[in-house]
Each structure stands twice: as structure tokens, then as C-alpha cells.
RODRENLUM-598108 format. One record per residue (C-alpha): x, y, z; residue number from 0. Coordinates in Angstrom, 2 decimals, decimal comma, m for minus. Layout:
[[X Y Z] NUM],
...
END
This chain:
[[34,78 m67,49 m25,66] 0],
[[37,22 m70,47 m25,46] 1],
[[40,56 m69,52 m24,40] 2],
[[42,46 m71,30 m27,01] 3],
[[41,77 m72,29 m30,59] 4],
[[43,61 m74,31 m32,85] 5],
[[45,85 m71,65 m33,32] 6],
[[47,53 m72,17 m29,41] 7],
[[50,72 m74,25 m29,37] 8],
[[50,42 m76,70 m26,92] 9],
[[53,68 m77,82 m25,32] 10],
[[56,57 m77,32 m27,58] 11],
[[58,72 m76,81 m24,35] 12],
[[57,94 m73,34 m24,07] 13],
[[56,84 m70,20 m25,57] 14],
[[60,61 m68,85 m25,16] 15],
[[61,99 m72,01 m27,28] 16],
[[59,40 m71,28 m29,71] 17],
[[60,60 m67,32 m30,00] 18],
[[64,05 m68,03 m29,85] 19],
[[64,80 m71,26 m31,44] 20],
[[65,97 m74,81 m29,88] 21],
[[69,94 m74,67 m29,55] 22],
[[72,27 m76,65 m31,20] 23],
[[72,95 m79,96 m29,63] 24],
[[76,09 m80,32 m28,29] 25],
[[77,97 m83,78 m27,95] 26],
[[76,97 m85,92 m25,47] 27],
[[79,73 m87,63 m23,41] 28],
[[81,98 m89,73 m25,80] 29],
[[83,44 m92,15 m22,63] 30],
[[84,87 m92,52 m19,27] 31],
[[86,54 m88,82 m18,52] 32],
[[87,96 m87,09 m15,69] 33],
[[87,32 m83,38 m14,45] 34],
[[87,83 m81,29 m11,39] 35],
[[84,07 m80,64 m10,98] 36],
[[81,50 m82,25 m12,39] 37],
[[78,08 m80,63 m12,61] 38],
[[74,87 m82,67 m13,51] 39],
[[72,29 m80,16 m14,51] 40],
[[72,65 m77,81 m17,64] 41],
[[70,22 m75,25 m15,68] 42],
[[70,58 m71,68 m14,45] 43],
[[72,22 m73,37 m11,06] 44],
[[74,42 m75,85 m12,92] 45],
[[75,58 m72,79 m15,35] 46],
[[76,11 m69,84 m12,64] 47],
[[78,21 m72,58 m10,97] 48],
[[80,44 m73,27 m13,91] 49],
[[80,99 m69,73 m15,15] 50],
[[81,96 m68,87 m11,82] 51],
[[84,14 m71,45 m10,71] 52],
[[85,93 m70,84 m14,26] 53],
[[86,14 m66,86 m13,48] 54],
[[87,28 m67,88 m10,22] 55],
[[90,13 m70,40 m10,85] 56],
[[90,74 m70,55 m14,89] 57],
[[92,66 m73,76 m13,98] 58],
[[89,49 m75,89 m13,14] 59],
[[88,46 m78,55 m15,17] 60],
[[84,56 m77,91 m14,83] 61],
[[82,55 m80,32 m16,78] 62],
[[78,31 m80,14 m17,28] 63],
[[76,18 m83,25 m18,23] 64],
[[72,41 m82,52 m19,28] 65],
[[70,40 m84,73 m19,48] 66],
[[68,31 m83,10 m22,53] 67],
[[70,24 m79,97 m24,14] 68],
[[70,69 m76,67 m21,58] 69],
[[67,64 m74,99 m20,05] 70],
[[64,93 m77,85 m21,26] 71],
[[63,80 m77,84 m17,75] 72],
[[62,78 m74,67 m15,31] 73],
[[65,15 m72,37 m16,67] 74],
[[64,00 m72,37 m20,02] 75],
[[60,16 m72,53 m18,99] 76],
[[59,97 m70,03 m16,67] 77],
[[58,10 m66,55 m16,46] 78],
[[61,42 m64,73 m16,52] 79],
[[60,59 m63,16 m13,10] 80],
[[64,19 m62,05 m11,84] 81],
[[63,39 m61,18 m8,35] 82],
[[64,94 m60,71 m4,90] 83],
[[62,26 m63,66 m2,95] 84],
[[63,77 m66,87 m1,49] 85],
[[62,13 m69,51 m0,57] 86],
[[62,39 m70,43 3,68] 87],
[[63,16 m67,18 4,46] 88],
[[61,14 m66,73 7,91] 89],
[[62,20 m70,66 8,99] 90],
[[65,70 m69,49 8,52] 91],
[[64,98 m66,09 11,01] 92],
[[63,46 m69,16 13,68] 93],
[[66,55 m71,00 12,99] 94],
[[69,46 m68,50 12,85] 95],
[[67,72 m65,43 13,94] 96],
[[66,48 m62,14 12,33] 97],
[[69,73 m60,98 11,70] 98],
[[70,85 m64,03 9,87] 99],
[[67,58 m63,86 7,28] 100],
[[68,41 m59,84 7,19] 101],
[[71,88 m60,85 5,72] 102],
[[70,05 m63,59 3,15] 103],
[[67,92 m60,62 1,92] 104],
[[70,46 m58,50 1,01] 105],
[[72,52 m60,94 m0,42] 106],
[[69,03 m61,47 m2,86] 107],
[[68,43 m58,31 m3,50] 108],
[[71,77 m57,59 m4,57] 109],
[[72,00 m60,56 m6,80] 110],
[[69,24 m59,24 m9,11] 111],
[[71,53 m56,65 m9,67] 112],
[[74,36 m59,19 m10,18] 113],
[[72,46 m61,23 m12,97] 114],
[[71,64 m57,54 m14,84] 115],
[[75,20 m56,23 m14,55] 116],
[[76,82 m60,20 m15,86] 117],
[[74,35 m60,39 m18,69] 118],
[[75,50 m56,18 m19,70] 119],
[[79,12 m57,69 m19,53] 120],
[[78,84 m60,80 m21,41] 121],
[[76,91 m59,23 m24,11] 122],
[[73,66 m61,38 m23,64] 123],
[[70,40 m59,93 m24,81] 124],
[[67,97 m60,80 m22,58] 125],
[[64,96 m58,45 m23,12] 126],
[[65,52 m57,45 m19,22] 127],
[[63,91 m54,28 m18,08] 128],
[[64,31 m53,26 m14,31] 129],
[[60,64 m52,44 m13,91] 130],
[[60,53 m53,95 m10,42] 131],
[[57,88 m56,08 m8,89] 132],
[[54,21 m55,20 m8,43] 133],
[[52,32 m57,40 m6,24] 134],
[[48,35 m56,46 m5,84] 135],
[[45,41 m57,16 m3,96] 136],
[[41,58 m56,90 m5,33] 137],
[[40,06 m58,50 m2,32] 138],
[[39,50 m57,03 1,11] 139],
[[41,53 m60,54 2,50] 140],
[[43,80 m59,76 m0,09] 141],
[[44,60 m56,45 0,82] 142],
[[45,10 m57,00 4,48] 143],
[[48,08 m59,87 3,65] 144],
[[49,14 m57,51 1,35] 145],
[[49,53 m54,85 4,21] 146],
[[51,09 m57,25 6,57] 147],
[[53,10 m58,74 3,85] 148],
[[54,48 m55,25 2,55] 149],
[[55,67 m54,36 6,35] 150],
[[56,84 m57,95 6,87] 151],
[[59,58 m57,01 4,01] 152],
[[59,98 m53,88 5,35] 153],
[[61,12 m55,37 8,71] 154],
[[63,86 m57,74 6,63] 155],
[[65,50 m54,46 6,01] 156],
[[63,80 m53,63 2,04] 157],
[[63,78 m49,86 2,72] 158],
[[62,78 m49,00 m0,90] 159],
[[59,41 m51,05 m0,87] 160],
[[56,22 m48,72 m1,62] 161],
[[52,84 m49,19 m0,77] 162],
[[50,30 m48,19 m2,91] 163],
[[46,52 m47,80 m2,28] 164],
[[43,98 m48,34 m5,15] 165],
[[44,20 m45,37 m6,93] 166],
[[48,26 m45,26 m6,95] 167],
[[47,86 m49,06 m8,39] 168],
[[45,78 m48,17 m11,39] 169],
[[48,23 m45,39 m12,74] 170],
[[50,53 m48,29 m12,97] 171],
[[48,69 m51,76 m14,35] 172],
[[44,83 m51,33 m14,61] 173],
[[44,01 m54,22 m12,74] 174],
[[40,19 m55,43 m12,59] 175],
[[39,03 m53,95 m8,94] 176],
[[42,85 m53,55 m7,74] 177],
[[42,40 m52,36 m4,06] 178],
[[46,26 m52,18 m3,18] 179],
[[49,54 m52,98 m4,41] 180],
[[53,17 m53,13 m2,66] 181],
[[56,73 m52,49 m5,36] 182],
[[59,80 m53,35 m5,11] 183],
[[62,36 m52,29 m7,39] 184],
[[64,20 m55,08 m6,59] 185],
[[63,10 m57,22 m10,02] 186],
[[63,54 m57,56 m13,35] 187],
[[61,44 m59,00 m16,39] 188],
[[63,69 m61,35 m18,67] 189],
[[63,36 m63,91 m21,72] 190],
[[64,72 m66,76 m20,01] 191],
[[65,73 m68,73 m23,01] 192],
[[67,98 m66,01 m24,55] 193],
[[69,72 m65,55 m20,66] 194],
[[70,27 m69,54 m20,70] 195],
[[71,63 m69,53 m24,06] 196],
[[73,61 m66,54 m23,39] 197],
[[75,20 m68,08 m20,19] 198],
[[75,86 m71,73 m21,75] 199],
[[77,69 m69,49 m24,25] 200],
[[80,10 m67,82 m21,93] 201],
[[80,35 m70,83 m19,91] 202],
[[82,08 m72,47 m22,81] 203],
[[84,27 m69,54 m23,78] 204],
[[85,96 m69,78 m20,64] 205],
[[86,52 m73,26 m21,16] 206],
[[83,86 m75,37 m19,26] 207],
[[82,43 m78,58 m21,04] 208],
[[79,27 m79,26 m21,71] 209],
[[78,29 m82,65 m22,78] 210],
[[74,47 m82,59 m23,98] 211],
[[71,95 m85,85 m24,52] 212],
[[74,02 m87,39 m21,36] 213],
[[71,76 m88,35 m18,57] 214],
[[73,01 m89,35 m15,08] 215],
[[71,13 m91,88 m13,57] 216],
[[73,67 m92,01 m10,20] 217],
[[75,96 m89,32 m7,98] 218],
[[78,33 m91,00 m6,04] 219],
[[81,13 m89,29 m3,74] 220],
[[83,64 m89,09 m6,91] 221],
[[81,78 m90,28 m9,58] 222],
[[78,93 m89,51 m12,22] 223],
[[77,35 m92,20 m13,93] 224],
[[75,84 m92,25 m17,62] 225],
[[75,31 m94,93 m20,03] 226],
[[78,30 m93,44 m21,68] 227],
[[80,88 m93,35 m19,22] 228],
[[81,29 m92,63 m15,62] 229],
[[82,87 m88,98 m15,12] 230],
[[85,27 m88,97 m12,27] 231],
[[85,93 m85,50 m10,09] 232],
[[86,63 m84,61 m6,35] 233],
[[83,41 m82,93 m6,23] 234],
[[80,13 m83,83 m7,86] 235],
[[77,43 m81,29 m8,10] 236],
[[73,45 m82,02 m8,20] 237],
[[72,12 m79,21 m9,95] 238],
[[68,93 m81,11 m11,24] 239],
[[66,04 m79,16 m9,17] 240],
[[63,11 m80,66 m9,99] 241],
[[64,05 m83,31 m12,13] 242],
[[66,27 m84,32 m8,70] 243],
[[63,65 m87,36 m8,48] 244],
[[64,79 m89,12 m11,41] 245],
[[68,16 m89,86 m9,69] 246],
[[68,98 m93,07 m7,79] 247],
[[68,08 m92,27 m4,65] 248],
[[66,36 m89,15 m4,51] 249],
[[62,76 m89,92 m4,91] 250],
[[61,56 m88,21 m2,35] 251],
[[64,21 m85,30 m1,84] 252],
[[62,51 m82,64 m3,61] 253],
[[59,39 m83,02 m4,67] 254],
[[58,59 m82,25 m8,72] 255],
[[55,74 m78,91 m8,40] 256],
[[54,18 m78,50 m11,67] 257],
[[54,01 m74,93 m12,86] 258],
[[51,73 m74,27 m16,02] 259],
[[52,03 m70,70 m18,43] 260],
[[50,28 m69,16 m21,08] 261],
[[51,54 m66,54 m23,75] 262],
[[49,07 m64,19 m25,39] 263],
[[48,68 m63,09 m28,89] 264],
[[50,62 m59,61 m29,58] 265],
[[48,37 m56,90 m28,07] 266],
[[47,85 m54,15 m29,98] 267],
[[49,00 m50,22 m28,78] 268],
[[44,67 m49,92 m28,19] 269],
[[44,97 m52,69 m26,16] 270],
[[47,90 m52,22 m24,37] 271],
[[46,22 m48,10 m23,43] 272],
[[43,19 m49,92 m21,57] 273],
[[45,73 m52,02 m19,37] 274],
[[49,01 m48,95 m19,01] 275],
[[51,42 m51,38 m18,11] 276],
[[54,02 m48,89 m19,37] 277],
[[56,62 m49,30 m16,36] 278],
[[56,82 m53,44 m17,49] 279],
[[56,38 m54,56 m13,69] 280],
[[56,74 m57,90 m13,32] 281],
[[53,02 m58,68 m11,69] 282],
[[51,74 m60,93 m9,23] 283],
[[49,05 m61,13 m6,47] 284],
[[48,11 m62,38 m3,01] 285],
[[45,75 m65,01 m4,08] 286],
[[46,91 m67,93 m2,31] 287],
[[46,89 m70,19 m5,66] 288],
[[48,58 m67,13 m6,78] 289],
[[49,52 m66,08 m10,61] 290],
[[52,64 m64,30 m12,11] 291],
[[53,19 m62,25 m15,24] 292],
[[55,13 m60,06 m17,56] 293],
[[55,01 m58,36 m20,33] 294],
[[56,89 m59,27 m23,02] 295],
[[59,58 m57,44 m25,20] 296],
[[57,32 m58,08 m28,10] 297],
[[54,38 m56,72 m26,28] 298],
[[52,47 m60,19 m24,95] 299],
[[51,14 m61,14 m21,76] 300],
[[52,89 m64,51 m20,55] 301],
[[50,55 m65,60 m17,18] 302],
[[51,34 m68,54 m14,84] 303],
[[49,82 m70,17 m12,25] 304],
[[49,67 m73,90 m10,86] 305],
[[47,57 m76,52 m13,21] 306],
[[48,47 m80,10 m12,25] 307],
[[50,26 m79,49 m9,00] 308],
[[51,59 m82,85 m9,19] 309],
[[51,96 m85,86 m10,75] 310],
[[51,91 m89,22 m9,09] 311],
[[55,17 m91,09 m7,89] 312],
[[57,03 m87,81 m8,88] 313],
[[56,74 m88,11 m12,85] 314],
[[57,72 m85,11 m15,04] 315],
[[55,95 m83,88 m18,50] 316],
[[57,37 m84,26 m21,86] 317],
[[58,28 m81,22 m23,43] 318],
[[55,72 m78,80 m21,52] 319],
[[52,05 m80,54 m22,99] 320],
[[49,04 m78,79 m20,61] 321],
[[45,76 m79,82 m20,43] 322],
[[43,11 m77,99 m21,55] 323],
[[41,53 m77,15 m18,37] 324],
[[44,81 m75,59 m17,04] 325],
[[44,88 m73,84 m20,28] 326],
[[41,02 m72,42 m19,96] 327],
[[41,66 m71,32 m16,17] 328],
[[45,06 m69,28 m16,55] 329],
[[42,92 m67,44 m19,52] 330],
[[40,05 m67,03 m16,42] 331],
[[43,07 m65,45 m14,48] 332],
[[44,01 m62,86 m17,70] 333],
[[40,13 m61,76 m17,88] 334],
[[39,63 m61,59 m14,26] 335],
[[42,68 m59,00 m14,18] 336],
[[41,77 m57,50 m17,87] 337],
[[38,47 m58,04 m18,89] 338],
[[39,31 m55,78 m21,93] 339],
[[41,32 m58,70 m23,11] 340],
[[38,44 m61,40 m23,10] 341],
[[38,95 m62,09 m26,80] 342],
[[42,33 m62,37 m27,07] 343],
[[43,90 m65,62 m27,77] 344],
[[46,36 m68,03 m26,54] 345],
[[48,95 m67,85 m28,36] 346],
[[51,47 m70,32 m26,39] 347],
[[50,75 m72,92 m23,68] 348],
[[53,11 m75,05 m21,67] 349],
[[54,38 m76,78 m18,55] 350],
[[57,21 m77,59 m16,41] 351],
[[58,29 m78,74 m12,95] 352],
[[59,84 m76,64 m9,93] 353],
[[61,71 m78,25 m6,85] 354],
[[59,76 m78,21 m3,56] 355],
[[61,56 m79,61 m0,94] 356],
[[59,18 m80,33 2,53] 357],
[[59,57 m77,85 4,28] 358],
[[59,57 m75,02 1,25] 359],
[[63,26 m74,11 2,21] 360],
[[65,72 m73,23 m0,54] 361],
[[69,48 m74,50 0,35] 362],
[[73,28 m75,34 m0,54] 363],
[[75,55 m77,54 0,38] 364],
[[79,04 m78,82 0,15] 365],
[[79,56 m82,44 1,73] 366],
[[83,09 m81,92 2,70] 367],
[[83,63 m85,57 3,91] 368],
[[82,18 m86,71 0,17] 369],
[[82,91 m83,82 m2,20] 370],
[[78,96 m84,02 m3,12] 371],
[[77,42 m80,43 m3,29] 372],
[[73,87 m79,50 m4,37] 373],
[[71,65 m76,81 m4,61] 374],
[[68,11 m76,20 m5,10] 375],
[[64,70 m76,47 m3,47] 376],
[[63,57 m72,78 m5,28] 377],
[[59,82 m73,34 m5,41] 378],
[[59,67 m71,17 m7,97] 379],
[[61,65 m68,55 m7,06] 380],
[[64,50 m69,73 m9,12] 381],
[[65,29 m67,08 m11,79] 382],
[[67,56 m65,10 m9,26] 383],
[[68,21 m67,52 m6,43] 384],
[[70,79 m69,82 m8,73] 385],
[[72,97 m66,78 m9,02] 386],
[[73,12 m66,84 m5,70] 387],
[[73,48 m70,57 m5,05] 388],
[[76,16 m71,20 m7,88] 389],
[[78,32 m67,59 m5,93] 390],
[[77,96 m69,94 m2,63] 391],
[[78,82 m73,43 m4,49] 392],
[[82,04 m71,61 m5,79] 393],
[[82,99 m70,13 m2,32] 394],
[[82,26 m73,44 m0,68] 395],
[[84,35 m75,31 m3,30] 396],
[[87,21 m72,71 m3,06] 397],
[[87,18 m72,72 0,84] 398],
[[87,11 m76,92 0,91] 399],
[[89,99 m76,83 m1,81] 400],
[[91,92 m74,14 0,04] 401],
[[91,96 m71,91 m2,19] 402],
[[90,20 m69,05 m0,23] 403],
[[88,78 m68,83 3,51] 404],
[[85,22 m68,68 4,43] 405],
[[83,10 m65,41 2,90] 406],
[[79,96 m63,72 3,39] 407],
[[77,76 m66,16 0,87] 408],
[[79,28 m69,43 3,15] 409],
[[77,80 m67,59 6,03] 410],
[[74,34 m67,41 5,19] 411],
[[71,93 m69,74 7,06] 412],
[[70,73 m71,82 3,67] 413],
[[73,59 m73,08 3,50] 414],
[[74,05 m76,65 4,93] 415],
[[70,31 m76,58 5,96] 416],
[[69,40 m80,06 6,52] 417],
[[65,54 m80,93 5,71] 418],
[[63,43 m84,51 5,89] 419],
[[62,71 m86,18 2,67] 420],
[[58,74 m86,15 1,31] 421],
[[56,60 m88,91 2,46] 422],
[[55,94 m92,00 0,24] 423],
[[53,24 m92,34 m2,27] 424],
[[50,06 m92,48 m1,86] 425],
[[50,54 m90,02 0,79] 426],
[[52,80 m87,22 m0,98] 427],
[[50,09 m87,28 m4,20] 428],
[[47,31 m86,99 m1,37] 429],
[[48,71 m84,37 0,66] 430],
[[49,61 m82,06 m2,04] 431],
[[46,71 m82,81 m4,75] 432],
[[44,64 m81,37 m0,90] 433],
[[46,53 m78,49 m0,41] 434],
[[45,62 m76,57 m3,75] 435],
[[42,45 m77,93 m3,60] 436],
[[41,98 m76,13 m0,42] 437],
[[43,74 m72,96 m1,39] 438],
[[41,36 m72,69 m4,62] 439],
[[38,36 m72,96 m2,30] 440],
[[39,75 m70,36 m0,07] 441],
[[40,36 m68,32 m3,37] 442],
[[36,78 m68,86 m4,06] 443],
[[35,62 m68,08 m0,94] 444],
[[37,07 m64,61 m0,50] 445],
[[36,12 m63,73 m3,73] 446],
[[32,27 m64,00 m3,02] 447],
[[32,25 m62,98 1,29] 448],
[[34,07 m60,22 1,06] 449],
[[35,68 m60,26 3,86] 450],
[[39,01 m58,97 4,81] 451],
[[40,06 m62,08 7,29] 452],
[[41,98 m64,71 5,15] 453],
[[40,04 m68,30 4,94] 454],
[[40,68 m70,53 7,48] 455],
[[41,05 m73,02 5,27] 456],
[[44,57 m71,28 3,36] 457],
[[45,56 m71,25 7,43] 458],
[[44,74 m74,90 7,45] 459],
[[46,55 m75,92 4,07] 460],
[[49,89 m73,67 4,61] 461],
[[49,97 m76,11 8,14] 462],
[[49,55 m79,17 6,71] 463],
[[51,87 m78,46 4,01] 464],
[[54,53 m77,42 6,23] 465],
[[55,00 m73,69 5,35] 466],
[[54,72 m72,35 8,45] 467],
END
């Protein structure tokens, strides 16, 4: 059965704009204008940053330019995964030492909490359940990375990780030949629309700015440039993730990772009592092109996984549009976890881009010689890490300013992480149109052998790519 009908939105943004509503535009900038901060990026990052700065210091004059209207990129496309994983942890225990990634753990797992108790205080209605995470395996190669993967979190100090074996995994999500499974409670399932909304709204009722419809096409040291006026500020923040490329200058700082999602059709309670599902995990798996779900407040299943991984000379979608292949093989995903679902439809499909930078390391940083910060470089991993990134811009800020000293977030080895741009086209469209080429065949491959050593090739592809 085809995957989607005529009945499947295609594009639209997302399925979340589409159950919640687009926003209200807000004014774009009306001229020249002066601030104490400037943020360019109406994302989760560019928002966490504001709100805090203005809970912080109620005297800043925090300003936000978006280039569309707040949460049109990532954060309003997302799965609405809020979970405790960073991206570069392991470089950052080479770099700093165990100790040092121990510390950037914590600080993660703690900020899941941190988004859930902020969105209880500020009244924003979320749809977030604390269900956890549930990560399984249905492949013996699977289910040893699974193993080592489970005690490789384990040894970063997550103390309240389970393992499950096959039987233990069913009880919770009846997944298609599930062998093993590892939880953390550490997560969250969220609508990430309604959270973006939510936190542009308290944003502005502590008094930050936000100027919609206003891109910035250059970030100087001081300055932030729009057709409409150049905004002026000590420190200028790039909170643009992977829409980063756009900017003058930046082409190959992050590199644009196309992420693709589907939304079912309501399942009914029949449906949903062949799959359990009851605890509302979020749900992943070791595949190496791997997926990620959730179910839904309204009782869907929205399923992602890479479609396009990238597009040439680091070009963006319009408003989420996926191709109908991407479509047809995120459906494969759905019936290879839930065959009972084979003939339910697509209700929802879209797209949107993640920031990868090369060597797969989230960071922050505060120039202090410039008064440029940034932060980004999630791959994916997004939902939760901005808290955590905007916490560390305003500490930064507060310490350069002097209005506080150094603190626990400005410790943590992300920060000031230096890493080498991408390589030029045609070589960055080669390299990484290869890499999932060659994790899909691994995919493929342990599927059909059986075997419980991982494919060489996955070994091969995480080297080239610089993961490891």
C-alpha cells in the first residue's frame, strides 16, 4: 500500500504548525536601532538566551531578529525529543578528560529537567510527558552497540539507565523482533511548536524585542545588518544553527543536515493495544541511519529519519516540502517497527535542516575581544541542548560584562571549542551524500547476515565523516 495518498500534507512547515496554527507576525525592524544584545535567530537557542539574560539582568536591552517569524526553522520542525544527548561528547573526554565530559552530562541531564520545570512556571502547554527515552535493538549488531552503548552511558556517570532484554522491551513498545532496549528517564516527549510559542511569549513579557520578517545577511563585532537597518550592540549573537550558511561568511561553518518526519493518522485505542506504548517513551534505535519517534498528545505516531541528507552548496528547503521517496521510506521504518500499522496513512510530511559542524561537536562561545557569541552545532540533538547553551551564553555575557564571575556552565569543555570549517563543494556534497549511502548499506546488510559484529562499512563511514 502507498504510504501517502492525497490526503498527506506535504510541507506546510510542519505537522506542529499545522496543529497549532502559524503565529502572528510580529514587526519586522522599522530602522537603524540600538540594543545591549542583539540576537539573530528567533530559535529555541536565540529564545533561551533572551529570556535568560532578561531574568538575569531586567536592565538589558535584548533585541531578536528572525529572519522568517519564531521557530520556522529546527525548533518548530522537530520531533519534540527533549533529551539529555549532546553532540561531541567522547571528543570532549579526549580533549578535557573524563571528568570534564562527566560534568557536561550532568549539566544535560539536569537541563531536561530545567526546560519541564520553566515551561510548569511560565504556564506553557507543551503536551510534555516525562516518559523517558527508549532506545532498541532488533538486530544481533544492533544489540551488541546497544550493550556497549548502554554501559558507555553508564560510565559518564547515568546511574538510572536500565537495560532491558527482549521480553522486558515488549511490555513497553511492541516493537517488530525487538531483541533489547536501554531507558533513560532522562527525556521528555513535547509539541515543539506550542514550547516555541510559549517561550517567544514570555520572552516578550519580560521585555525583549522581537523584530520578525528581518533577515541578517552580516554579523560584525558591534553590528547586525538587515535591509532595514543595521542594529548596533556590544555583543552580537549567532543563533542561526543550520541556516548559519546563509550568512556572509559562514558557508562552510556548519554544515545544513536535512532531517525529514512523518505524522500518522490518529490511531485508534485497537490500534494503539497491538503497539502498548502506554509509558509515551520517546523511541529510537541503533540503526546507524537511525529513526526517532513519539507519540503524540493526540495519539499519532510522528517518525523521523534522514531523507535528503544534503543539499548542494548548503541550500535549505522552503517551508518543509519532502519528496516522495523520503516520504515512502520513513512509512517502511513505521511498518518495519509495527507491521499492525501497514494501512495507516500519512497524515503529515515535512522537512527541515539541523547544524552539523565537522567534527559533530556541539559548542559556545563568547569572543571577548569582539563581543560576537554563538552557539550551535546540535546535530539534532537540539531540543534540550539550547537550554543549556542560552544558561552558558548568559553566564559568559554576565562574566565579560562584570556582572558575575565565572560559573559551573563557563566551565564546561564546549565552551570555546574551536573546530575547522567543512570543505568546499564538490567535496562536502560528495563526502556526505557517501556517508549515508554507506550507513544504509550497512543497515541493509545487518538486516539480512545476521550477525552481531557491526558492518565494516558504518566503521568506515563514521571515519571518514569525522565522528570518531
Amino acid at each position: 500500500m502507498s504510504s501517502a495518498g492525497s490526503g498527506t500534507v506535504n510541507g506546510g512547515i510542519s505537522f506542529w504548525y499545522a496543529d497549532d496554527g502559524l503565529p502572528e507576525p510580529r514587526e519586522p525592524l522599522g530602522g537603524d536601532a540600538t540594543a545591549d544584545v542583539v540576537i539573530v535567530g528567533g530559535g529555541y537557542t536565540g529564545l533561551w538566551t533572551a529570556y535568560y539574560l532578561k531574568k538575569a539582568a531586567p536592565f538589558l536591552r535584548v533585541t531578536v531578529l528572525e529572519q522568517k517569524f519564531c521557530g520556522y526553522g529546527a525548533s518548530g520542525r522537530n520531533g519534540g525529543w527533549l533529551y539529555n544527548g549532546i553532540a561531541g561528547r567522547d571528543r570532549y573526554a579526549k580533549l578535557h578528560g573524563h571528568e570534564a565530559a562527566v560534568r557536561l552530562q550532568k549539566a544535560m541531564n539536569e537541563t531536561v529537567d530545567e526546560v519541564v520545570r520553566v515551561a510548569a512556571e511560565e504556564g506553557i502547554e507543551a503536551d510534555v510527558h516525562q516518559g523517558g527515552v527508549l532506545e532498541v535493538a532488533y538486530t544481533p549488531a544492533q544489540l551488541a552497540r546497544l550493550k556497549a552503548f548502554h554501559e558507555h552511558e553508564l560510565s559518564y556517570g547515568e546511574k538510572d539507565r536500565e537495560l532491558y532484554g527482549a521480553r522486558e522491551t515488549v511490555e513497553r513498545v511492541r516493537v517488530a523482533d525487538a531483541v533489547g532496549s536501554t531507558w533513560t528517564p532522562h527525556g521528555a516527549r513535547l509539541h515543539p511548536v506550542k514550547l516555541i510559542k510559549g517561550l517567544a511569549a514570555a520572552a516578550e513579557a519580560l521585555g525583549v524585542t522581537i523584530h520578525e520578517k528581518t533577515p541578517v545577511t552580516e554579523i560584525r563585532p558591534k553590528h547586525a545588518v538587515t535591509p532595514y537597518g543595521t542594529v548596533r550592540a556590544p555583543y552580537v549573537l549567532r543563533c542561526t544553527e543550520g541556516f548559519t550558511a546563509s550568512l556572509k561568511g559562514q558557508k562552510r561553518t556548519w554544515l545544513p543536515m536535512n532531517s525529514s518526519m512523518i505524522a500518522t493518522e490518529r490511531l485508534t485505542p485497537e490500534q494503539w493495544a497491538t503497539i502498548g506504548w502506554e509509558g509515551r517513551e520517546t523511541l529510537g534505535d541503533m540503526a546507524h541511519a537511525y529513526m526517532y519517534a513519539q507519540r503524540t498528545a493526540d495519539d499519532r505516531i510522528a517518525l523521523g529519519g534522514r531523507g535528503v541528507p544534503y543539499r548542494f552548496g548548503s541550500r535549505t528547503d522552503n517551508d518543509g516540502r519532502t519528496q516522495q521517496a523520503t516520504i515512502d521510506a520513513l512509512h517502511e521504518i513505521l511498518v518495519r517497527f509495527f507491521p499492525s500499522l501497514a494501512g495507516v496513512g500519512v497524515a503529515h510530511a515535512w522537512s527541515g535542516v539541523l547544524g552539523v559542524p565537522r567534527d559533530w561537536c556541539a559548542t559556545v562561545t563568547l569572543d571577548r575581544s569582539t563581543g560576537l557569541g554563538w552557539a550551535g552545532g546540535y546535530v539534532g540533538s537540539g531540543v534540550a541542548t539550547t537550554n543549556l547553551a542560552a544558561r552558558t551564553l548568559r553566564d559568559l555575557i554576565q562574566q565579560d560584562s562584570g556582572q558575575a564571575g565565572p560559573t559551573d556552565l563557563t566551565a564546561l569543555p564546549w565552551v570555546d571549542h574551536k573546530v575547522r570549517k567543512w570543505e568546499p563543494e564538490p567535496f562536502r556534497w560528495l563526502g556526505v551524500q557517501g556517508m549515508y549511502a554507506t550507513y544504509r548499506t550497512a543497515d541493509r546488510r545487518e538486516l539480512t547476515t545476521h550477525s552481531a559484529q557491526s558492518s565494516r562499512l558504518a566503521r568506515m563511514a563514521d571515519r571518514v565523516a569525522g565522528r570518531h
